[in-house]
C-alpha positions in Angstrom: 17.5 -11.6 0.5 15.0 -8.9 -0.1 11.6 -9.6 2.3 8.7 -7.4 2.7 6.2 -9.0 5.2 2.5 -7.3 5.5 0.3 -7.1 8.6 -2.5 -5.7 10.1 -5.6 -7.3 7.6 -8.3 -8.6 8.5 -12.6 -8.2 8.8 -13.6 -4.5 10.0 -17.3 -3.1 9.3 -18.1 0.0 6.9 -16.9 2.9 8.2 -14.4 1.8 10.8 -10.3 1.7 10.6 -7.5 -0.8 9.8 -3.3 -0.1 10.0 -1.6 -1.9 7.8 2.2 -2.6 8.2 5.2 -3.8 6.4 8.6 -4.7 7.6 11.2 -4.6 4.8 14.5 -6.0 4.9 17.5 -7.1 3.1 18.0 -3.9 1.0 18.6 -0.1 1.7 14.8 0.9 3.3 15.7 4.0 3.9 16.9 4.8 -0.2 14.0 3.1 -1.3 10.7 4.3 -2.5 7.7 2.2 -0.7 4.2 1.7 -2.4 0.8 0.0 -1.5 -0.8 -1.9 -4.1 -4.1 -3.8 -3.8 -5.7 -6.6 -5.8 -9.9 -7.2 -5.6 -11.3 -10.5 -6.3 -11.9 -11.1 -10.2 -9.9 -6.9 -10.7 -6.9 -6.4 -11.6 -4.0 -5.1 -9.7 -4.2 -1.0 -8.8 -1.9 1.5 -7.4 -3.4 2.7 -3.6 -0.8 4.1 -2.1 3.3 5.3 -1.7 6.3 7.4 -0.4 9.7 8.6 -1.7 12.3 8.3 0.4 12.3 12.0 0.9 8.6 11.4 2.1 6.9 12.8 -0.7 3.2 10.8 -1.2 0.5 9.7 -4.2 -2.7 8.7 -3.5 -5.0 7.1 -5.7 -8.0 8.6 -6.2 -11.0 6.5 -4.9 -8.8 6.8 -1.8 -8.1 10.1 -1.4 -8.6 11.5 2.2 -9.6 8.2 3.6 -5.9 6.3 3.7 -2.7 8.3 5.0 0.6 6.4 4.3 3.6 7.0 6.4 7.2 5.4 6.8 9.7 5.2 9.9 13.2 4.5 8.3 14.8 3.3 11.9 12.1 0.7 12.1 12.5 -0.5 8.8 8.7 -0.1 8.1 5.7 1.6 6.1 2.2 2.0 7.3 -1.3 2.5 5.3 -3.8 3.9 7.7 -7.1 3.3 6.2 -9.8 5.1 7.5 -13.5 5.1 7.0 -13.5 2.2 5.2 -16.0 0.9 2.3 -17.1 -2.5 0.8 -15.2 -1.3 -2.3 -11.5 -2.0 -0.2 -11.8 -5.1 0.5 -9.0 -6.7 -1.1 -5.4 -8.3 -0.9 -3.3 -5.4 -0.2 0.3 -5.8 -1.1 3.6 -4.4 0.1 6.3 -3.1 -3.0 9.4 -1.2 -3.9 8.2 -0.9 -7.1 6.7 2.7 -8.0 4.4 4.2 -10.2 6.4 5.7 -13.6 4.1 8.7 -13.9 2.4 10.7 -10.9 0.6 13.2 -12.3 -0.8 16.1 -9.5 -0.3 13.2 -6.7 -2.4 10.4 -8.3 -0.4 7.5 -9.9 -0.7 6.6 -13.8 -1.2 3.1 -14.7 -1.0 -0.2 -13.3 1.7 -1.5 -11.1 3.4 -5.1 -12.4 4.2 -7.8 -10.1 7.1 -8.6 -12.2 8.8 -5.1 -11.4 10.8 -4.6 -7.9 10.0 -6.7 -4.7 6.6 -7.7 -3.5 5.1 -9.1 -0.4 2.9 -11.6 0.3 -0.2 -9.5 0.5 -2.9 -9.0 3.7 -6.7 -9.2 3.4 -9.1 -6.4 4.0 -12.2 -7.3 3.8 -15.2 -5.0 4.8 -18.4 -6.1 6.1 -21.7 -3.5 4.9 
Protein backbone atom coordinates (compact mmCIF):
# COMPACT_ATOMS: atom_id res chain seq x y z
CA UNK A 1 0.00 0.00 0.00
CA UNK A 2 0.79 3.61 -0.58
CA UNK A 3 3.15 5.03 2.54
CA UNK A 4 4.61 8.35 2.88
CA UNK A 5 6.67 8.61 6.13
CA UNK A 6 8.07 12.25 7.27
CA UNK A 7 11.32 13.03 9.17
CA UNK A 8 13.57 15.51 10.24
CA UNK A 9 10.99 17.77 12.87
CA UNK A 10 11.71 18.84 15.71
CA UNK A 11 12.66 22.27 18.13
CA UNK A 12 15.23 24.69 16.30
CA UNK A 13 15.65 28.54 17.43
CA UNK A 14 14.57 31.60 15.12
CA UNK A 15 16.73 31.87 12.46
CA UNK A 16 18.40 28.60 12.26
CA UNK A 17 17.67 25.41 9.74
CA UNK A 18 15.66 22.11 9.65
CA UNK A 19 15.64 19.27 6.54
CA UNK A 20 12.65 17.65 6.28
CA UNK A 21 12.36 14.18 4.54
CA UNK A 22 9.81 11.83 3.17
CA UNK A 23 10.19 8.33 1.89
CA UNK A 24 7.28 7.28 -0.36
CA UNK A 25 6.48 3.92 -1.34
CA UNK A 26 4.08 1.62 -2.86
CA UNK A 27 3.22 3.76 -5.96
CA UNK A 28 5.19 5.12 -9.02
CA UNK A 29 7.52 8.05 -7.09
CA UNK A 30 9.05 8.94 -9.79
CA UNK A 31 5.45 9.77 -11.98
CA UNK A 32 4.20 11.44 -9.19
CA UNK A 33 3.92 14.99 -8.28
CA UNK A 34 5.22 15.53 -4.40
CA UNK A 35 3.85 18.48 -2.15
CA UNK A 36 4.47 19.90 1.42
CA UNK A 37 1.61 20.90 3.24
CA UNK A 38 1.61 22.23 6.89
CA UNK A 39 -1.05 22.65 9.57
CA UNK A 40 -0.58 25.43 12.72
CA UNK A 41 -2.28 24.93 15.88
CA UNK A 42 -5.94 26.29 15.85
CA UNK A 43 -5.18 27.23 11.39
CA UNK A 44 -6.18 25.50 8.97
CA UNK A 45 -4.32 23.40 6.48
CA UNK A 46 -2.02 25.51 3.79
CA UNK A 47 -0.04 24.71 0.78
CA UNK A 48 4.08 25.27 1.66
CA UNK A 49 5.67 23.57 -0.72
CA UNK A 50 5.94 21.03 -4.15
CA UNK A 51 7.59 19.38 -7.33
CA UNK A 52 6.34 17.87 -10.65
CA UNK A 53 7.87 15.00 -11.62
CA UNK A 54 9.67 16.94 -14.25
CA UNK A 55 11.04 18.99 -11.22
CA UNK A 56 9.23 22.03 -11.80
CA UNK A 57 8.47 23.92 -8.05
CA UNK A 58 5.64 26.37 -6.22
CA UNK A 59 6.35 28.08 -3.29
CA UNK A 60 3.99 29.57 -1.10
CA UNK A 61 4.42 32.91 -0.47
CA UNK A 62 5.27 33.62 3.35
CA UNK A 63 7.96 31.07 2.36
CA UNK A 64 9.44 32.21 -0.49
CA UNK A 65 13.30 32.25 -0.53
CA UNK A 66 13.56 30.70 2.93
CA UNK A 67 12.48 26.86 2.06
CA UNK A 68 13.99 25.03 -1.15
CA UNK A 69 12.23 21.70 -1.94
CA UNK A 70 13.97 19.08 -3.86
CA UNK A 71 13.28 15.27 -4.84
CA UNK A 72 15.79 12.26 -5.64
CA UNK A 73 13.63 9.68 -7.69
CA UNK A 74 16.35 6.66 -7.01
CA UNK A 75 15.92 7.16 -3.37
CA UNK A 76 12.37 7.26 -3.36
CA UNK A 77 12.35 10.64 -1.47
CA UNK A 78 11.49 14.60 -1.25
CA UNK A 79 13.18 17.02 0.96
CA UNK A 80 11.97 20.62 2.30
CA UNK A 81 15.04 22.58 3.41
CA UNK A 82 13.86 25.25 5.58
CA UNK A 83 15.99 27.92 6.22
CA UNK A 84 16.00 30.92 8.39
CA UNK A 85 13.30 29.89 10.18
CA UNK A 86 10.41 32.03 12.17
CA UNK A 87 8.01 31.44 15.02
CA UNK A 88 5.26 31.71 12.33
CA UNK A 89 6.48 27.75 10.91
CA UNK A 90 6.06 26.06 13.55
CA UNK A 91 3.67 23.49 12.68
CA UNK A 92 2.79 19.86 11.63
CA UNK A 93 4.28 19.60 8.29
CA UNK A 94 2.83 16.89 6.11
CA UNK A 95 4.01 14.79 3.28
CA UNK A 96 1.32 14.43 0.01
CA UNK A 97 0.82 13.41 -3.61
CA UNK A 98 -1.89 15.51 -3.73
CA UNK A 99 -1.24 19.00 -5.68
CA UNK A 100 -2.43 22.32 -5.79
CA UNK A 101 -5.26 22.62 -8.92
CA UNK A 102 -4.19 26.22 -9.74
CA UNK A 103 -0.41 27.64 -9.62
CA UNK A 104 -0.55 30.86 -10.53
CA UNK A 105 3.20 32.63 -11.25
CA UNK A 106 4.71 29.76 -8.84
CA UNK A 107 2.48 30.30 -5.81
CA UNK A 108 -0.34 27.70 -5.22
CA UNK A 109 -4.17 28.65 -5.19
CA UNK A 110 -6.29 27.44 -2.41
CA UNK A 111 -6.18 25.01 0.21
CA UNK A 112 -5.04 21.52 -0.05
CA UNK A 113 -7.71 18.63 1.31
CA UNK A 114 -6.73 15.72 3.25
CA UNK A 115 -9.25 13.78 1.61
CA UNK A 116 -7.47 14.18 -1.89
CA UNK A 117 -4.31 11.78 -2.76
CA UNK A 118 -2.07 10.15 -0.01
CA UNK A 119 -0.94 11.81 3.05
CA UNK A 120 1.68 11.17 5.77
CA UNK A 121 1.64 11.24 9.18
CA UNK A 122 3.02 14.73 9.56
CA UNK A 123 6.45 16.03 11.63
CA UNK A 124 6.58 18.92 14.07
CA UNK A 125 8.43 22.16 13.66
CA UNK A 126 8.40 24.05 16.15
CA UNK A 127 10.48 27.31 16.57
CA UNK A 128 11.66 28.75 19.70
CA UNK A 129 11.94 33.11 19.62
Amino acid sequence: QVQLVESGGGLVQQGKSLRLTCAGSGFAFSNSPMSWARQAPGKGLEWVSGISKDGSTYYANSIKGRFAISRDNARNTVYLQLNSLKPEDAAIYYCSTSYPGLIVRGEPIGSPSRDLGFWGQGTQVAVSS
